[in-house]
Backbone bond lengths (Angstrom), bond angles and torsions (degrees), N, CA, C in turn:
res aa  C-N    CA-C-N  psi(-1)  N-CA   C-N-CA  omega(-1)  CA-C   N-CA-C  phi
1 X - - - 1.459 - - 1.525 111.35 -
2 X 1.511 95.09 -19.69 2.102 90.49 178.74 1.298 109.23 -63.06
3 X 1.490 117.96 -48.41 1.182 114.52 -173.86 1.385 123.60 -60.33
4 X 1.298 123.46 -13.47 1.613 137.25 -177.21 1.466 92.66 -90.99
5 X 1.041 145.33 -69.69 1.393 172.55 166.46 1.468 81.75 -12.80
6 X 1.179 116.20 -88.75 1.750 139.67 -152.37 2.187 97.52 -64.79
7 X 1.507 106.71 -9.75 1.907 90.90 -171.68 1.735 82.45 -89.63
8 X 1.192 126.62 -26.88 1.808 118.65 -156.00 1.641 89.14 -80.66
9 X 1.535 88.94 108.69 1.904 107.28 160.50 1.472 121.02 -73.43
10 X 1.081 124.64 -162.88 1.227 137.50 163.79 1.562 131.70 105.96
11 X 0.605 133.56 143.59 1.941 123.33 -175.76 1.574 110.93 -109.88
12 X 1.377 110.54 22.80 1.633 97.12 -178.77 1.809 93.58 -164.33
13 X 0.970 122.49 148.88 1.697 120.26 175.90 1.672 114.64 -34.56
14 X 1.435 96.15 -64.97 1.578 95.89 175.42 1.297 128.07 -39.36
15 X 1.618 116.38 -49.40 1.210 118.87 -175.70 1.821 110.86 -79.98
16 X 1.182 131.17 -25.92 1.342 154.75 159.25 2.058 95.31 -47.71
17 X 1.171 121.98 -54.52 1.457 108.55 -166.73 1.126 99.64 -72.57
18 X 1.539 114.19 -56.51 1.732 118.50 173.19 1.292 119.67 -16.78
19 X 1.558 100.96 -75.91 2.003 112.21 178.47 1.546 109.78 -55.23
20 X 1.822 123.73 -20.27 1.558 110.34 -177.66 1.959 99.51 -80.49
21 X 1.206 116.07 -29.91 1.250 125.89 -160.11 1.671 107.01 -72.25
22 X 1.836 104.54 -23.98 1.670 105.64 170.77 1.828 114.42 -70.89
23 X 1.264 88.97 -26.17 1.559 97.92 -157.60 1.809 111.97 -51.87
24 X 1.321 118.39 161.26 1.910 87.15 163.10 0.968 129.39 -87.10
25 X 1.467 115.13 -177.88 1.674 106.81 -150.71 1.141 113.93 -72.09
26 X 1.956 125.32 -25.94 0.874 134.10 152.93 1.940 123.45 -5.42
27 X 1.646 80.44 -81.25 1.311 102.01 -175.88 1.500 134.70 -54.97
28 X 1.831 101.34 -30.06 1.157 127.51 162.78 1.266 115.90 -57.80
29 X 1.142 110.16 -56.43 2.260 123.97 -165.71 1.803 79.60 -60.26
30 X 1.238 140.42 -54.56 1.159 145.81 -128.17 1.708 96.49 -98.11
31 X 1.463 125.22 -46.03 1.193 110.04 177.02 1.591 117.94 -90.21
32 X 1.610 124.55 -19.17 0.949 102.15 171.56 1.762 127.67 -92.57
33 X 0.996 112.40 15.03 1.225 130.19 151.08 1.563 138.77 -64.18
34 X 1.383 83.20 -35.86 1.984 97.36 -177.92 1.357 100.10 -107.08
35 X 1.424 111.90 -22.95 1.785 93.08 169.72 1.798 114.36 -71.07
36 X 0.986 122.97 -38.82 1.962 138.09 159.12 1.542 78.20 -34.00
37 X 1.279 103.05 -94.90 1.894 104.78 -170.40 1.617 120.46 -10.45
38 X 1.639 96.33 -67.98 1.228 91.94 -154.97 1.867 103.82 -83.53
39 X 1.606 120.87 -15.78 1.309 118.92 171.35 1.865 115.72 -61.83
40 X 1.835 102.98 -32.16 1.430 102.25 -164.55 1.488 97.00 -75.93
41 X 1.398 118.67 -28.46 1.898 115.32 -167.09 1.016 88.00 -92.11
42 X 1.464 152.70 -8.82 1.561 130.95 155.64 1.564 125.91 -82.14
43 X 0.932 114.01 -36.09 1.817 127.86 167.52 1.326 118.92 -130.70
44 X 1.137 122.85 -3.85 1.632 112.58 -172.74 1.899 119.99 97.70
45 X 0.986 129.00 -171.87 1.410 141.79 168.48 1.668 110.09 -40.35
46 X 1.611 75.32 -59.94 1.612 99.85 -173.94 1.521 121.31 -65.16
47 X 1.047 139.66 -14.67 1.361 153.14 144.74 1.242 111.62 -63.56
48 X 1.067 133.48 -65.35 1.773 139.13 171.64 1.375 103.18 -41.02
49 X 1.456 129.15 -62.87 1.637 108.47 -179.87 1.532 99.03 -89.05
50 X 1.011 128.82 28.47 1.209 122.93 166.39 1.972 110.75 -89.84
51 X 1.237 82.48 -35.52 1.952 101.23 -173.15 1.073 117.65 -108.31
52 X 1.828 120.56 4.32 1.563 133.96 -170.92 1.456 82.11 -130.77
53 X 1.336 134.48 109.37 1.084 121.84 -159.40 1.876 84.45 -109.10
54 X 1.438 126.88 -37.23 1.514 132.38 -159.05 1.740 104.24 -93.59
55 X 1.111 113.61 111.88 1.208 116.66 161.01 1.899 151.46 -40.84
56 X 1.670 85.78 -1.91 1.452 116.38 175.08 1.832 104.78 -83.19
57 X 1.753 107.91 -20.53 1.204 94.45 -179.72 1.813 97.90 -100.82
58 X 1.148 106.48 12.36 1.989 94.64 169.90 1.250 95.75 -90.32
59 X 1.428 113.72 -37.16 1.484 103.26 -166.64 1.583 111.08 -57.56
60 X 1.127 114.10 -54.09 1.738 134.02 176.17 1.658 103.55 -44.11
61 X 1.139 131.71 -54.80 1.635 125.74 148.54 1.106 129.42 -29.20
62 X 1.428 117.96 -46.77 1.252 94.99 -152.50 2.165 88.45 -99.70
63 X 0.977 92.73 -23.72 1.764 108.64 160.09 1.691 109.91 -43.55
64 X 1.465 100.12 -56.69 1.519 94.61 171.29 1.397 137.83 -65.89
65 X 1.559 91.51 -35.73 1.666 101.31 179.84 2.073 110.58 -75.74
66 X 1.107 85.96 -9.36 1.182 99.90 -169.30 2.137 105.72 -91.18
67 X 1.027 111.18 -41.56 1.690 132.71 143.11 1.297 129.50 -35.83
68 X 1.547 107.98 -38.04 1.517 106.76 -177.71 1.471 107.55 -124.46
69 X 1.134 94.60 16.25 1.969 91.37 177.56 1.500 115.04 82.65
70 X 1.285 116.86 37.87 1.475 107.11 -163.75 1.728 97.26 -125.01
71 X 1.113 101.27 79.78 1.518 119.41 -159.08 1.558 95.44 -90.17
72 X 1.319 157.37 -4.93 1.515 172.12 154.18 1.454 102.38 -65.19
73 X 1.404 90.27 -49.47 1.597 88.35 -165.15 1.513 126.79 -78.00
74 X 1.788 101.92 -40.10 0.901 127.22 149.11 1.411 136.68 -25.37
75 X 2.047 104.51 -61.29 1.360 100.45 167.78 1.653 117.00 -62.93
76 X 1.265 118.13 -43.47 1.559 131.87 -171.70 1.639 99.78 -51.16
77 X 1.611 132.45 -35.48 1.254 138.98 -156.72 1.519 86.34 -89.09
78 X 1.164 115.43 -54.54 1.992 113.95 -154.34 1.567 89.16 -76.74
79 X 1.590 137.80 -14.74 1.564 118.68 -160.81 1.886 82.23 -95.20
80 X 1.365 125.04 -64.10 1.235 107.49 166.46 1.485 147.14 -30.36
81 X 1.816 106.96 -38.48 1.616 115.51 166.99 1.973 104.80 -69.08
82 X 1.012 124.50 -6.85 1.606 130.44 -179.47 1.180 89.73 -88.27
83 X 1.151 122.19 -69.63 1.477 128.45 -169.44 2.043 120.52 -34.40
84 X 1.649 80.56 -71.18 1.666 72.05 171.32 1.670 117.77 -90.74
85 X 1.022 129.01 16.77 1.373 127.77 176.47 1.541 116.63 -43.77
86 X 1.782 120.47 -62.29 0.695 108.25 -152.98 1.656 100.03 -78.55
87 X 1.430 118.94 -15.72 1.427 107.20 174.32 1.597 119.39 -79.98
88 X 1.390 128.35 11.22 1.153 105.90 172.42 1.481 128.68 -93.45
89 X 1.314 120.86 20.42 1.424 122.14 160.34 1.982 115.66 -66.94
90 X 1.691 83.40 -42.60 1.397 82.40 177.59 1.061 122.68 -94.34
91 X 1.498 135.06 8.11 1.340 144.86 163.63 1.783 105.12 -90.15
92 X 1.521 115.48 -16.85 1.512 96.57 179.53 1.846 82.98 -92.13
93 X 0.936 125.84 -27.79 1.996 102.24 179.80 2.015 106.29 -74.10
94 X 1.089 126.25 -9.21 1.598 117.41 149.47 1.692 111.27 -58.55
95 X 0.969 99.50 -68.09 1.567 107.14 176.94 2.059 114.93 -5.75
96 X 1.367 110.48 97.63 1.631 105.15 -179.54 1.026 113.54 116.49
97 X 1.312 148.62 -37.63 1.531 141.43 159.55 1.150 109.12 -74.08
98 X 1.387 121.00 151.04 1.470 144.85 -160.33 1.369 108.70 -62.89
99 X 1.872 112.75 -41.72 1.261 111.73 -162.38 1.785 95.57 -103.18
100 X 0.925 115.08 39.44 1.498 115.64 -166.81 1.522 112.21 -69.53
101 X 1.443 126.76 -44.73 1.053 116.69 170.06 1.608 140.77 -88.69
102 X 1.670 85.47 -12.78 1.491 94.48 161.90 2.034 101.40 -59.68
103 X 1.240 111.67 -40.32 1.462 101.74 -169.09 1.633 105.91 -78.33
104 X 0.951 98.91 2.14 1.743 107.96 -179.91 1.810 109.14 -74.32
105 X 1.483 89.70 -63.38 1.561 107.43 -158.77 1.741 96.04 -61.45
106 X 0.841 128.85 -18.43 1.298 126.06 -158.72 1.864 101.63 -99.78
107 X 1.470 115.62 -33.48 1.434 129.81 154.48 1.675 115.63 -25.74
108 X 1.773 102.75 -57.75 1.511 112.94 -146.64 1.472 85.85 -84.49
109 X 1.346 117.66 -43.35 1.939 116.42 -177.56 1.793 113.83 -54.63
110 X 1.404 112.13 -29.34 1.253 122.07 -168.96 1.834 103.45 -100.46
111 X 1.085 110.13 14.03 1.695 124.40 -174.09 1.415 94.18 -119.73
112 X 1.493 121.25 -38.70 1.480 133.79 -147.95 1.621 120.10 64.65
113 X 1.416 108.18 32.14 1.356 91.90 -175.79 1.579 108.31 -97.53
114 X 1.660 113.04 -21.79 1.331 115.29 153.97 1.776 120.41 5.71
115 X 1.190 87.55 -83.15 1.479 114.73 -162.27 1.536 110.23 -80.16
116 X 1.503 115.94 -10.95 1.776 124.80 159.96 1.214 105.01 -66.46
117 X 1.448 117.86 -61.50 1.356 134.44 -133.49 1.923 85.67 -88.25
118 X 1.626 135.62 -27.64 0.721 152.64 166.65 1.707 102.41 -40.61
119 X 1.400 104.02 -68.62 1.372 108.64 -178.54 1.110 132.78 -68.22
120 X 1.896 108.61 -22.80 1.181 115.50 170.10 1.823 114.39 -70.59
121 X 1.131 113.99 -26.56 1.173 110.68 165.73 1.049 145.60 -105.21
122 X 1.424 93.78 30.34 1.522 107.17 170.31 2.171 97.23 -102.90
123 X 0.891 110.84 -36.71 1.196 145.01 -178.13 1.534 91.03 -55.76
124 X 1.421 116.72 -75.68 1.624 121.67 177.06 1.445 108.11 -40.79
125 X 1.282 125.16 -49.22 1.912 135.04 -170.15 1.523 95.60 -59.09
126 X 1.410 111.58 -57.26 1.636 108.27 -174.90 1.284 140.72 -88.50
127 X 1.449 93.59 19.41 1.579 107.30 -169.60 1.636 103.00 -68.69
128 X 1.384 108.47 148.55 1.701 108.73 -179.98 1.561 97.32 -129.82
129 X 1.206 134.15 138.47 1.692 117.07 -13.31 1.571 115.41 -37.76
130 X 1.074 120.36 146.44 1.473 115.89 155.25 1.573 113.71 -52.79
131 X 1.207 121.15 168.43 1.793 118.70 -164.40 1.864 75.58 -106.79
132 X 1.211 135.71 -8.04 1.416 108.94 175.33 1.595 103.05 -99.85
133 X 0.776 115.46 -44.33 1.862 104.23 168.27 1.457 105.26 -32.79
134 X 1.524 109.54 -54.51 1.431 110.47 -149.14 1.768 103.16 -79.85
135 X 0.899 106.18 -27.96 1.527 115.50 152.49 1.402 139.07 -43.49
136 X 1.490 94.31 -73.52 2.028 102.96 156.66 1.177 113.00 -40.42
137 X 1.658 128.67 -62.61 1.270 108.64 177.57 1.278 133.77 -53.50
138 X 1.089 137.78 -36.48 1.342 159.13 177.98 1.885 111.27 -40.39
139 X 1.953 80.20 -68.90 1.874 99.04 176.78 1.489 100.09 -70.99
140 X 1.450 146.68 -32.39 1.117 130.57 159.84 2.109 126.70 -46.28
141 X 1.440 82.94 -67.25 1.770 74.90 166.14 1.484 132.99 -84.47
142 X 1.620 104.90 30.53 1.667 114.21 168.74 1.254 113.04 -127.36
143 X 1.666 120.14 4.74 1.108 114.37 171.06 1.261 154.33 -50.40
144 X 1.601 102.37 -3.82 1.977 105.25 165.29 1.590 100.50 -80.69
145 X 1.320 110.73 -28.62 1.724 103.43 -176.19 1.607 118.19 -73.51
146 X 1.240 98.19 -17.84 1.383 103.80 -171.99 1.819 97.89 -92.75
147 X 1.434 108.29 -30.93 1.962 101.52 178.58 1.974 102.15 -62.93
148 X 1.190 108.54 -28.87 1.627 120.78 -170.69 1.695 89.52 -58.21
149 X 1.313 134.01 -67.71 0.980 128.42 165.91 1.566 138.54 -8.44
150 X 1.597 98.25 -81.87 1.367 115.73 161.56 1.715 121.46 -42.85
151 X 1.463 105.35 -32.77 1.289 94.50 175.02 1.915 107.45 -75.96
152 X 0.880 101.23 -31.54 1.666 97.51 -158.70 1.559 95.83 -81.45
153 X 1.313 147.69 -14.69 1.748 135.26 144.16 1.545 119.41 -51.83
């Protein structure tokens, strides 16, 4: 995943989705999948659109999960992207002040989505297949697309 991780350039989200959107699709299904992963087992739902601020990268999720057969995960990802949808207008105007997510977290409790997005990620942790099984297989049977990669860094 470093090597997928390490081709996406850019210094700002926009330019970051751009460079994931060249990559092949391989690489795409494969990183935006494990970034969901690795944002939901570090903070939850709520951290992931907290730190995925552009909606081009839900789409690319649920594209991926949808790519590798990860139909659990998938549903658990699209009932959460409903969830906070309608608040992210006002979560992208937090975006930039210091205390921004303190004013965040206190949003989702007073929405009740807290305690959704809670379940959804508990729900995401235990999904079976695991999303890394379902992964390995994937990057296993795409591996000439993924050597195409390696050459072009």
């Amino acid at each position: 995943m470093s090597r997928i991780h390490d081709a996406i350039g850019g210094t700002n989200e926009t330019e970051r989705l751009v460079s994931l959107q060249k990559l092949p699709k391989a690489a795409r299904v494969a990183w935006a999948t494990w970034i969901v992963q690795c944002e939901v087992e570090n903070g939850g739902f709520a951290q992931y659109f907290w730190n995925m601020e552009s909606e081009g990268y839900y789409a690319e999720a649920l594209a991926g999960f949808d790519e590798m057969g990860a139909t659990r995960q998938r549903e658990i990802f699209a009932t959460a992207w409903d969830l906070i949808k309608p608040q992210l207008p006002i979560m992208h105007t937090m975006q930039g002040p210091s205390d921004r997510f303190a004013r965040y977290k206190p949003l989702l409790v007073k929405e009740g989505l807290a305690t959704k997005l809670g379940e959804l990620d508990s729900a995401f942790y235990h999904a079976s297949p695991s999303l890394e099984e379902i992964r390995a297989k994937y990057l296993a049977a795409h591996k000439p697309e993924l050597r195409s990669l390696a050459k072009n860094n």
